[in-house]
C-alpha positions as CSV (number, residue, x, y, z in Angstrom):
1,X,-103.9,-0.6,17.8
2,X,-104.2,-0.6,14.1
3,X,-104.6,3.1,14.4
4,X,-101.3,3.5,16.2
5,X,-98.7,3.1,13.4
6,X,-100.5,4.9,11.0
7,X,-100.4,7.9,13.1
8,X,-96.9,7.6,13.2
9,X,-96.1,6.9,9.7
10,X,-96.2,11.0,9.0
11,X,-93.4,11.1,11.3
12,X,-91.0,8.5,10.9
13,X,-90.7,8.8,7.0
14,X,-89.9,6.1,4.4
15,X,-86.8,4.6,5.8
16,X,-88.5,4.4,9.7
17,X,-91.7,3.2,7.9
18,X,-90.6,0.1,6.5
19,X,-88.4,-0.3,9.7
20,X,-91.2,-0.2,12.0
21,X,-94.0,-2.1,9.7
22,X,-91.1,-4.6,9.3
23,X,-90.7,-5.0,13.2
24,X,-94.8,-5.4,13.7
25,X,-94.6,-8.3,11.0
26,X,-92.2,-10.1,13.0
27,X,-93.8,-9.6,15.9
28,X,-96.7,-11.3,14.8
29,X,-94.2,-14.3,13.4
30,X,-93.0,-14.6,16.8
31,X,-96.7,-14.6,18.3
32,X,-97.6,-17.2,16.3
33,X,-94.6,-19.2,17.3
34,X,-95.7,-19.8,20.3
35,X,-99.2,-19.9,19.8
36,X,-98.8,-22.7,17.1
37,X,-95.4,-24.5,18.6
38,X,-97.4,-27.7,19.2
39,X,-98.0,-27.9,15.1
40,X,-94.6,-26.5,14.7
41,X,-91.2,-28.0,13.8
42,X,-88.4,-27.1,15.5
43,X,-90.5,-24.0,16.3
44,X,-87.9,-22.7,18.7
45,X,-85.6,-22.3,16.0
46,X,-87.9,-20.1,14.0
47,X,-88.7,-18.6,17.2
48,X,-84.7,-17.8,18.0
49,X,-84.5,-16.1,14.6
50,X,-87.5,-14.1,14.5
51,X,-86.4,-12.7,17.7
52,X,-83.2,-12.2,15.9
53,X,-84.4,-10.4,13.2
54,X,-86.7,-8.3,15.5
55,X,-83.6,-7.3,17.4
56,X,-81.5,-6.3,15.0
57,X,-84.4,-4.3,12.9
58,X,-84.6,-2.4,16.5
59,X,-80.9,-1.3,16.4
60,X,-81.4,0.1,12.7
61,X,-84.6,1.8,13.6
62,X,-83.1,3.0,16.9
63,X,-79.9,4.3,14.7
64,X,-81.8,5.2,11.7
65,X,-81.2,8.7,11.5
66,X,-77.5,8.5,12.2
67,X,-77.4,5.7,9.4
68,X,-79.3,7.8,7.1
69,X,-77.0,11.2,7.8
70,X,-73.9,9.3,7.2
71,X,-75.2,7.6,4.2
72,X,-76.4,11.2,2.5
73,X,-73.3,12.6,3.2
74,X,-71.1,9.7,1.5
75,X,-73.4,9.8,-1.4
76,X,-73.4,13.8,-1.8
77,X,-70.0,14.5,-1.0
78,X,-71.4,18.0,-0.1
79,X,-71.7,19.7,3.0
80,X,-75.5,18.7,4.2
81,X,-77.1,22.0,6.4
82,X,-80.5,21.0,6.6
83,X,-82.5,17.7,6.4
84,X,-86.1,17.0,6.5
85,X,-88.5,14.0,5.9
86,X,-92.0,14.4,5.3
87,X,-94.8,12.1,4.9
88,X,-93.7,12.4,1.3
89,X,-90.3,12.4,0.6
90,X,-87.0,13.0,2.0
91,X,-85.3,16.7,1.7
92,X,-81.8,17.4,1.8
93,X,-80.4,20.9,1.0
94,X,-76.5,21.0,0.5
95,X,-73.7,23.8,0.1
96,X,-70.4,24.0,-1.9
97,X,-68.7,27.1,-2.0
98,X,-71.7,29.6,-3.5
99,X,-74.1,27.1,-4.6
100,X,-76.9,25.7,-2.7
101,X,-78.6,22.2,-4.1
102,X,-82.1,20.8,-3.0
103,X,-82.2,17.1,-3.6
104,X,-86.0,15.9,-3.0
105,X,-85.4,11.8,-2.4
106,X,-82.2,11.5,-3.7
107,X,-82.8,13.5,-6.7
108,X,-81.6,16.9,-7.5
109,X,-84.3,19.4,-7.5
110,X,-82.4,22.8,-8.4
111,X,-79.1,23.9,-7.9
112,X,-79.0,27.9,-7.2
113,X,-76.2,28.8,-9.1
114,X,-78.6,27.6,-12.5
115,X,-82.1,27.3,-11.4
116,X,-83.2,31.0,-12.8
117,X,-82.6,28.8,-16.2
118,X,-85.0,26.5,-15.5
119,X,-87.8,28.8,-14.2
120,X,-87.2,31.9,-16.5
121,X,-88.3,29.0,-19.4
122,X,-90.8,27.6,-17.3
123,X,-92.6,30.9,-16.6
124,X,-92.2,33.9,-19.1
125,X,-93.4,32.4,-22.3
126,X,-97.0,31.5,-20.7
127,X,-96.8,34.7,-18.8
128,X,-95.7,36.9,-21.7
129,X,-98.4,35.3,-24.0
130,X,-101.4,35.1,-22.0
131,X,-103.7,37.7,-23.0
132,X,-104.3,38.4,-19.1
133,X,-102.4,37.1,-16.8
134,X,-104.5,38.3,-13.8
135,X,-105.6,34.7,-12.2
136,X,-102.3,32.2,-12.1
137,X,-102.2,28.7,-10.9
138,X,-98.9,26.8,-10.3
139,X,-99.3,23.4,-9.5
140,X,-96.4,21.7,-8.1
141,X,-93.6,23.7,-7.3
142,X,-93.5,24.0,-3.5
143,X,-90.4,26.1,-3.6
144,X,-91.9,29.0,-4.6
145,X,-89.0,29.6,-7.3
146,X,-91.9,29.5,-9.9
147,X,-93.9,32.0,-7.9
148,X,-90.9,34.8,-7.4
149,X,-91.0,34.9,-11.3
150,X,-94.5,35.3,-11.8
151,X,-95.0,37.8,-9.1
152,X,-92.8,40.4,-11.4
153,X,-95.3,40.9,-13.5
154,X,-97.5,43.5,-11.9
155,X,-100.6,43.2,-13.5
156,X,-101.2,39.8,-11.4
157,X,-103.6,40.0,-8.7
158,X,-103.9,36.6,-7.6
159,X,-101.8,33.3,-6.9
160,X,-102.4,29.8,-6.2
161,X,-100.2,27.5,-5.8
162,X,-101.4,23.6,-5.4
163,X,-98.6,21.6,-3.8
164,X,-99.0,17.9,-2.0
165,X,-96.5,18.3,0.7
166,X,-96.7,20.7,3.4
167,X,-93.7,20.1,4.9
168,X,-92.2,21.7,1.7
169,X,-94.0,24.5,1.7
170,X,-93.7,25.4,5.1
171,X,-89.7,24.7,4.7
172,X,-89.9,27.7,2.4
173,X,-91.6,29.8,4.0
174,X,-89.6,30.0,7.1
175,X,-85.9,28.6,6.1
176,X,-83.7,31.8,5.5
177,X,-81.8,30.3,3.1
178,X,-84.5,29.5,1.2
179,X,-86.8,32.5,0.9
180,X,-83.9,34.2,-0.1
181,X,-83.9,32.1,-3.3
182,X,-87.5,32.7,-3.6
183,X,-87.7,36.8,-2.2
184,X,-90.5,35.3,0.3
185,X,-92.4,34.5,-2.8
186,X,-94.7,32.3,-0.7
187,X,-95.3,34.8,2.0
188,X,-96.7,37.4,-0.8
189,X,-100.1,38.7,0.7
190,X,-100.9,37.7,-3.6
191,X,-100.0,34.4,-3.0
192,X,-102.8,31.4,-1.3
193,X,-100.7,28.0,-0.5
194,X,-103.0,25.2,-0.5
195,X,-101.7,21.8,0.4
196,X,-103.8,19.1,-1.3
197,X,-103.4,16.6,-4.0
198,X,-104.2,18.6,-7.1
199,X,-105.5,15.6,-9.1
200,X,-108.3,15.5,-6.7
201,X,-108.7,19.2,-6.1
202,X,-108.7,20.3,-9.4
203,X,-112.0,18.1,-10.5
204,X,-114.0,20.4,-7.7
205,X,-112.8,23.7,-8.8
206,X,-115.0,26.5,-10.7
207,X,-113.1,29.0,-10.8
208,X,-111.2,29.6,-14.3
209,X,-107.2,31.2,-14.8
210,X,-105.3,32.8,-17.0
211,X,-102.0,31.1,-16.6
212,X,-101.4,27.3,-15.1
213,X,-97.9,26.7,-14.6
214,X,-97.3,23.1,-14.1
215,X,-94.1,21.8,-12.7
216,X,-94.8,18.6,-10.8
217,X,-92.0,15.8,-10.1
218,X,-91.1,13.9,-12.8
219,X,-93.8,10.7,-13.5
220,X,-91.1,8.2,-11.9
221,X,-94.3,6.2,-10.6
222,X,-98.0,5.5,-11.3
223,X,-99.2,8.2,-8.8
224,X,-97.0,10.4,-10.7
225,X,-98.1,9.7,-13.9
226,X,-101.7,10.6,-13.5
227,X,-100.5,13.8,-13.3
228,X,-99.7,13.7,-17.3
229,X,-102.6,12.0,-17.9
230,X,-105.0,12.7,-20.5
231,X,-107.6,12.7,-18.1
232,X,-106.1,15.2,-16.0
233,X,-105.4,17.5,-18.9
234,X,-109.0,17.0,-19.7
235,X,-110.0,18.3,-16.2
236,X,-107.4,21.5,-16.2
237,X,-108.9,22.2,-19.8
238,X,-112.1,22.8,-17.6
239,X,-110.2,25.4,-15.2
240,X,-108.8,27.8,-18.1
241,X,-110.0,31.0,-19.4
242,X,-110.3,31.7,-23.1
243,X,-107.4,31.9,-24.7
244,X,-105.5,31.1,-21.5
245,X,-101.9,29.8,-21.6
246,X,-100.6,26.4,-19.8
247,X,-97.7,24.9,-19.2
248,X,-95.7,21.9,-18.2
249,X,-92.6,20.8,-16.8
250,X,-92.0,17.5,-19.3
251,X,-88.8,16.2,-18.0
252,X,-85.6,16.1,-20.5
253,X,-86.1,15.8,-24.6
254,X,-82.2,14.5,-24.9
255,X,-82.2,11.8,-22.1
256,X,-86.0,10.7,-22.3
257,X,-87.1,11.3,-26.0
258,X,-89.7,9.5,-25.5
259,X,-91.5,10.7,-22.4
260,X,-90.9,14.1,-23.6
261,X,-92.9,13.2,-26.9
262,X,-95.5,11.2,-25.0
263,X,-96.8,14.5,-22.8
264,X,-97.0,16.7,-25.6
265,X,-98.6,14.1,-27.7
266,X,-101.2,13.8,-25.0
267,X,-101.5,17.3,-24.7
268,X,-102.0,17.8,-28.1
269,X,-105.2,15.5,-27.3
270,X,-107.2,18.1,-25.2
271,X,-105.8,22.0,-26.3
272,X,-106.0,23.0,-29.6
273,X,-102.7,24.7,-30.1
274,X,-99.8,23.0,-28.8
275,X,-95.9,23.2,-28.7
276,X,-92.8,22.1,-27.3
277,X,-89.5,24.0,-26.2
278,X,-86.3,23.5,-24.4
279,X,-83.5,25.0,-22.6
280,X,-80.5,24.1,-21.6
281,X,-79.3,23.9,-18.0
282,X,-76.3,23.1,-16.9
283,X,-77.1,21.2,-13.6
284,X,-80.0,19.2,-15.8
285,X,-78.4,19.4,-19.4
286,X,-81.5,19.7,-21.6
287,X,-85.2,20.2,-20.6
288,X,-88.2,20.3,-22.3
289,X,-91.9,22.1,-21.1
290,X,-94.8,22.2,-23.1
291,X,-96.8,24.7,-24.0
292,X,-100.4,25.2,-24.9
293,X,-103.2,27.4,-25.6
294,X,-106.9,27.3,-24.8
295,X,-108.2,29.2,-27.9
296,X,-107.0,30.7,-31.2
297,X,-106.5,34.2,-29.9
298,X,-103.3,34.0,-29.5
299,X,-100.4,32.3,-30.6
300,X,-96.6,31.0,-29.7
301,X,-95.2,34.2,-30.9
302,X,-97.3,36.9,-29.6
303,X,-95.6,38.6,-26.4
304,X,-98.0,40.8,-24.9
305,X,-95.9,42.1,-22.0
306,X,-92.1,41.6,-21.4
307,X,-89.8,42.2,-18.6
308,X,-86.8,44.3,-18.4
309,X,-83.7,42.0,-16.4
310,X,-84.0,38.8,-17.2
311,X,-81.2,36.8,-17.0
312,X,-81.9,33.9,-19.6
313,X,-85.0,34.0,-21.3
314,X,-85.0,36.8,-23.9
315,X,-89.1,36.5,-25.4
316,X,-87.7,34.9,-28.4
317,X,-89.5,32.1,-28.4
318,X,-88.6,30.6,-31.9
319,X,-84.8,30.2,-30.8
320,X,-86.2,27.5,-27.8
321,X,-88.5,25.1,-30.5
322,X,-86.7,23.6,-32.3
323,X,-85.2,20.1,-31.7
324,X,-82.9,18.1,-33.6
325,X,-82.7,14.5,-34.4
326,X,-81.2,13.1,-31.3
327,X,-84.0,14.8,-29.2
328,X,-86.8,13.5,-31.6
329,X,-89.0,10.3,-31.0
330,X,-91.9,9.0,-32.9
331,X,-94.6,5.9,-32.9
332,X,-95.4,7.0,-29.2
333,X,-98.6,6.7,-27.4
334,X,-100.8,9.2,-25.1
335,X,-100.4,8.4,-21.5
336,X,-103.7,7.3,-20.3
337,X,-105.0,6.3,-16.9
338,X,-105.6,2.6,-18.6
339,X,-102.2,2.2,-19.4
340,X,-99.9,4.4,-17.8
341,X,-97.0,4.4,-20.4
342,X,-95.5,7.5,-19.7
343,X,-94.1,5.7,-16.6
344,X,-93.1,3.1,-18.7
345,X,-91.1,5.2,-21.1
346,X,-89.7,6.7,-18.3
347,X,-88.0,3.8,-16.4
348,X,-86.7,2.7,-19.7
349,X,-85.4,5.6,-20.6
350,X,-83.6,7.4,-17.1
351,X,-83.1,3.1,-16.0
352,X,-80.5,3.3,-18.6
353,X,-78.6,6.7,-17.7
354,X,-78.9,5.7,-14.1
């Protein structure tokens, strides 16, 4: 019996989750209303409301996704075609006129008519200065946006992406809306999808790359924020080739200064050459990544191999570093696994936009 609602946890997703464990807690408050209405006062008044509040938890968790569809759609104002929950989060993928928009628990994930923006800067300056480029990890990035870019450079032989949710993956796989963003990218015989937790499964992997591309959620919570953790940069270090290239997804430099300064400072910690860069996209304003080498072979303006076609990044990378004052912040800390301020800096700092 204590087995039964974990099994369904997978399935009902966050909303029915705290519906059902919810309805089990008063269950056991009306239980012990009878069991304990001798020692009780008035215990069939408690008794009257617990079976209340059962009741009407019942009808939302009976109506919960009808509440939930009308809900998205007020809050959207979009026209909602497909809707999944997974054990992990809640996806919704909405159309307006040409552009398609995947919002991944309430928040935005790409838009299509601007996302080549963001993953033309996440991808071709690690790819164009990696001195091979052979052996690529992406971690994160269960869309497989990431992985149609790298998969035009031709010298790469092999793929593997690292993402938590399957249900993500799968989604883009199959959904013919969505491997038409991503040209199948995930279906590429190149390409190995694994579906685990990379903090844990990068500590038991030998094998060394060329490129990591890391575009993990935003660290909105502590689960999160081990993923920028100077212990888990420590551990990647372990999984790089000499001279090979890495780099991250580090949220926005205008809107979270200080989060954007706290990841590269902790970076800075493990790799010895390290560097920031942003890019402007529309449907994000600014956003930052940072970049880093494992070696002194190579540096931030080397480009050994470019691609003809791009539509936004041009291999310049000089014309992407440099910030000015209002995306600058200074006195920050490394994010640790002992203190977890990136999270910190990261409420503060998107609590106030929001």
């Amino acid at each position: 019996s204590v087995l039964f609602p974990l099994v369904l946890v997978p399935k009902l997703g966050v909303m029915g989750t705290s519906l059902f464990f919810g309805m089990i807690n008063i269950s056991i408050a009306i239980a012990l209303c009878y069991l304990l209405k001798s020692e009780l006062k008035r215990h069939y008044l408690l008794r009257a409301k617990a079976i209340f509040s059962f009741l009407l938890l019942l009808t939302v968790f009976i109506f919960s996704g009808s509440i939930l569809s009308y809900s998205e759609g007020k809050m959207y104002g979009e026209n909602i075609i497909y809707t999944n929950t997974t054990p992990y989060q809640r996806i919704v993928l909405t159309h307006n006129k040409s552009d398609y928009r995947l919002y991944l628990n309430n928040n935005l994930q790409f838009s299509s008519a601007d996302e080549y923006r963001y993953h033309e800067a996440l991808v071709h300056p690690a790819m164009s200065m990696a001195k091979k480029v052979d052996n690529v990890l992406v971690l994160g990035g269960g869309d497989g946006l990431a992985v149609r870019e790298i998969l035009k450079y031709k010298e790469v032989k092999k793929i593997t992406l690292v993402d938590l949710d399957e249900g993500m993956t799968k989604m883009f796989k199959t959904n013919t809306v969505l491997t038409g963003f991503n040209k199948n990218s995930l279906n590429n015989p190149k390409v190995t999808v694994l579906n685990k937790d990379a903090y844990i499964w990068a500590k038991t992997q030998k094998q060394q790359f060329d490129v990591v591309i890391i575009d993990f959620p935003d660290p909105s919570n502590y689960s999160l924020g081990k993923l920028y953790s100077l212990n888990f940069y420590s551990t990647m270090q372990k999984l790089l080739a000499k001279d090979a290239v890495v780099v991250i997804q580090t949220t926005s430099p205008y809107f979270a200064p200080k989060s954007f300064w706290c990841i590269n400072k902790t970076v800075m910690q493990v790799f010895p050459q390290v560097d920031a860069y942003h890019a402007y996209v529309p449907s994000f304003g600014e956003w930052g990544y940072t970049i880093a080498i494992n070696g002194f072979g190579t540096n931030f303006n080397q480009v050994n191999r470019k691609l003809e076609g791009l539509r936004f990044y041009d291999y310049q990378f000089d014309r992407f570093n440099y910030f000015s004052d209002d995306m600058i912040s200074k006195d920050i800390e490394v994010n640790r696994l002992d203190n977890q301020i990136l999270v910190r800096y990261f409420d503060e700092e998107w609590g106030k936009i929001q």
